[in-house]
PABA-537210 format. One record per residue (C-alpha): x, y, z. Coordinates in steps of 0.5 Angstrom, whole numbers, plus 500, padded with zeros to 3 digits. Example, Ala and Ser with C-alpha at 12.3 -4.5 7.8 and 13.67 -1.06 7.14 Angstrom:
BEGIN
525491516
527498514
//
This chain:
BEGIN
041446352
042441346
041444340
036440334
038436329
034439323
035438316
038444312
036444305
041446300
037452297
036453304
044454305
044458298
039463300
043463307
050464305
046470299
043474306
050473310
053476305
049481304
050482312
056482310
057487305
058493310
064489314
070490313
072484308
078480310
081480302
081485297
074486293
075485285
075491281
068492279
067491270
065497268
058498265
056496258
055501253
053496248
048490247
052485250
053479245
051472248
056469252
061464250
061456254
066459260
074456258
076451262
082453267
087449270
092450275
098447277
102446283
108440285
105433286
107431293
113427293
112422300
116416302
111413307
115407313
111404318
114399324
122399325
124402319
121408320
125410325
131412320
129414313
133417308
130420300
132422294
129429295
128435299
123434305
118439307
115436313
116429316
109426318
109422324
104417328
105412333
101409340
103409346
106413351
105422349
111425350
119423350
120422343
125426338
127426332
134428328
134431321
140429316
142435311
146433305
151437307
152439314
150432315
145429322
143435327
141435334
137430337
130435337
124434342
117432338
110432342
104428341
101434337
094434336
089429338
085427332
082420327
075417325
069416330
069410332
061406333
060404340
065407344
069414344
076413340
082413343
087417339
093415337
099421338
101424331
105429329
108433323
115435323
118442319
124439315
126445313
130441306
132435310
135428306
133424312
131423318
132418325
127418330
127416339
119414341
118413348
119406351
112403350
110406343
108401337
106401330
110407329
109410321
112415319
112420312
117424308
114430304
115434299
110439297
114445294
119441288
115435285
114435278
108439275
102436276
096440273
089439276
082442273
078447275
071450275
070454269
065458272
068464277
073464282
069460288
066464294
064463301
060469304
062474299
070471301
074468295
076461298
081455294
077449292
081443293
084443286
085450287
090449293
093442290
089436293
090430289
084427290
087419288
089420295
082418298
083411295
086405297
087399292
081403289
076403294
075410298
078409304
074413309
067414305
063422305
058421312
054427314
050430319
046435322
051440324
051442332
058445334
064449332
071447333
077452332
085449331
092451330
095447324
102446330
106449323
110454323
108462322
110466318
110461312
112463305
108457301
101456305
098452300
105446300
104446307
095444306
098439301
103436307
097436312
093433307
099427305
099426313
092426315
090421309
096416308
101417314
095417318
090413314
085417314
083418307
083426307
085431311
082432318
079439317
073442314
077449312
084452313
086458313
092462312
095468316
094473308
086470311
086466305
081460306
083452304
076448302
079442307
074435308
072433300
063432301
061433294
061436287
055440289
059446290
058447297
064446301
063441307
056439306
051435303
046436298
040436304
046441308
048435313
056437314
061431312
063428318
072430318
077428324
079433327
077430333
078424334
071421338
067427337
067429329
060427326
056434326
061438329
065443324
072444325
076450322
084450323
089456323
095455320
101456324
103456331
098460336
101458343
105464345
102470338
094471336
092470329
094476324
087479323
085478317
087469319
081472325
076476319
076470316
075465322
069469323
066469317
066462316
064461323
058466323
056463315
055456319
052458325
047463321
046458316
045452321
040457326
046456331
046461337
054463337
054464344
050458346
053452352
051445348
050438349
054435344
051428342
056423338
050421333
055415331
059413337
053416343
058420346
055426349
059433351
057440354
061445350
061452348
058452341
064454339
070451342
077449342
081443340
081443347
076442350
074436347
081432347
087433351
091437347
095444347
091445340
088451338
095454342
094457349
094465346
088464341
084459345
084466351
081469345
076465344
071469348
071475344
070471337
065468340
061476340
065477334
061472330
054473334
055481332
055479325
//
């Protein structure tokens, strides 16, 4: 069955996002609560206007090469990622890492990664292969594409070592979503210069009526020590190498359950949505994103399940929208592309995979996908 396009009004999405906290409450929470502020004993004095706060985190450091030059960069400083794209055949290229001190390594196997880019209007899109390489503190790298591949770009970055770069705050509290902390985009370090190109943005905020749920693998490694570095890499990736103007994914999260606000739609306050409570449209799915939410957990899920608290949080987020949008979590849909008319039968929530041919959300956490279906309609 298809699911209706309604509007949902921003106080809708306040109330909803109240009430599924309060279903919430007696949950087990996916972070530590706050400490509780004792009771006054005293009138309280007027409160003060809240101070602004600042965070500080590195800027990205990226040096980004397309056509034949890309095929052999060396930096002036250490590379956390290497971002790669090209057209053309999926599988056969490999990347070398140069170090500073052991000189190139070997010849490394690289994949197409996962399937993702704008909609296109008229016609489903055909996605380029894009891949993003842990360096590991590399000073360079070389690359072999397939016979055939064209229009390769790629980009080195740095996350961790840049120069301090500070970016404001919200003076209000920290931001929650469902009763769950979450980092805001400036919280994780998004610079948000980078959704322009010679001055104009270069993928403009679109929304629709929200209609299915999409679950990634981010393909980085597990056990990250520096999750926010790597949503930063992923971020320089998905707008610059990739030329998409902002990361692919509405939300991240992190192995600690900790989650990342991904695709910018506003300053209203509310993540991924309008003020009428359309949802941004992302590209995370290359040909299938307008109306469709998609939430990314970052590592490598092919051979190891989430931890739990990375699955508590994927839950919440997926039953706060599905709750919020008076979508069934168990249901089969029709998904109809508003921009391009592409139609898909799926499962309200789906994998990356069952929309492109990709190994994304990795086959251990794709098996799983039945048991978090009942898991969010339980909430």
């Amino acid at each position: 069955m298809s699911n209706p396009s309604s509007t949902v009004s921003r106080r809708t999405l306040v109330t909803a996002i109240g009430a599924t906290a309060a279903a919430l409450a007696t949950a087990p929470a996916a972070h530590a609560a706050a400490p509780t502020a004792p009771a006054p004993t005293a009138p309280a004095a007027p409160e003060a206007p809240a101070a602004a706060r600042t965070v500080t985190v590195p800027a990205t450091r990226a040096r980004s090469v397309a056509g034949r030059a890309a095929a052999g960069v060396r930096t002036d400083f250490p590379i956390h990622y290497v971002g790669i794209s090209w057209d053309g055949p999926r599988r056969g290229g490999a990347i070398r890492l140069h170090h500073e001190e052991t000189g190139p390594g070997a010849w490394q196997p690289i994949t197409a990664g996962c399937a993702g880019g704008p909609d296109v209007a008229g016609k489903a899109a055909a996605p380029a292969s894009a891949v993003l390489v842990p360096a590991g503190g590399a000073v360079g790298y070389d690359l072999r594409l397939p016979d055939g591949a064209a229009n390769l770009r790629s980009t080195a970055l740095d996350t961790t070592a840049g120069p301090a770069r500070t970016a404001a705050l919200s003076p209000t509290a920290p931001a929650t979503l469902c009763g769950v902390e979450y980092l805001s985009r400036a919280a994780w370090g998004a610079d948000e210069s980078k959704r322009f190109k010679n001055g104009v943005e270069n993928s403009p905020a679109k929304y629709y009526p929200l209609q299915t749920l999409t679950v990634h693998h981010t393909d980085t490694p597990n056990g990250d020590a520096d999750p926010a570095a790597t949503v930063r890499a992923i971020y320089e990736y998905h707008a610059i190498t990739n030329d998409w103007g902002d990361i692919g994914y509405h939300f991240l999260i992190d192995e600690a359950g900790r989650i990342y606000e991904g695709r910018w739609s506003g300053d209203d306050g509310i993540p991924a949505h309008d003020a009428n409570g359309n949802v941004v449209t992302a590209f995370h799915t290359a040909g299938f994103n307008s109306g469709n939410l998609g939430v990314a957990l970052l590592g490598t899920l092919n051979s190891q399940d989430a931890t739990p608290r990375a699955r508590r949080s994927l839950a919440l987020v997926l039953a706060l929208a599905a709750r919020t949008h008076g979508l069934d979590p168990q249901a089969r849909v029709t998904f109809t592309n508003p921009v391009n008319g592409v139609t898909k039968p799926v499962d309200l929530i789906s994998g990356h995979r069952d929309w492109l041919a990709t190994d994304c959300p990795g086959g251990t956490m794709y098996g799983t996908l039945p048991a978090l279906r009942a898991e969010v309609a339980a909430v």
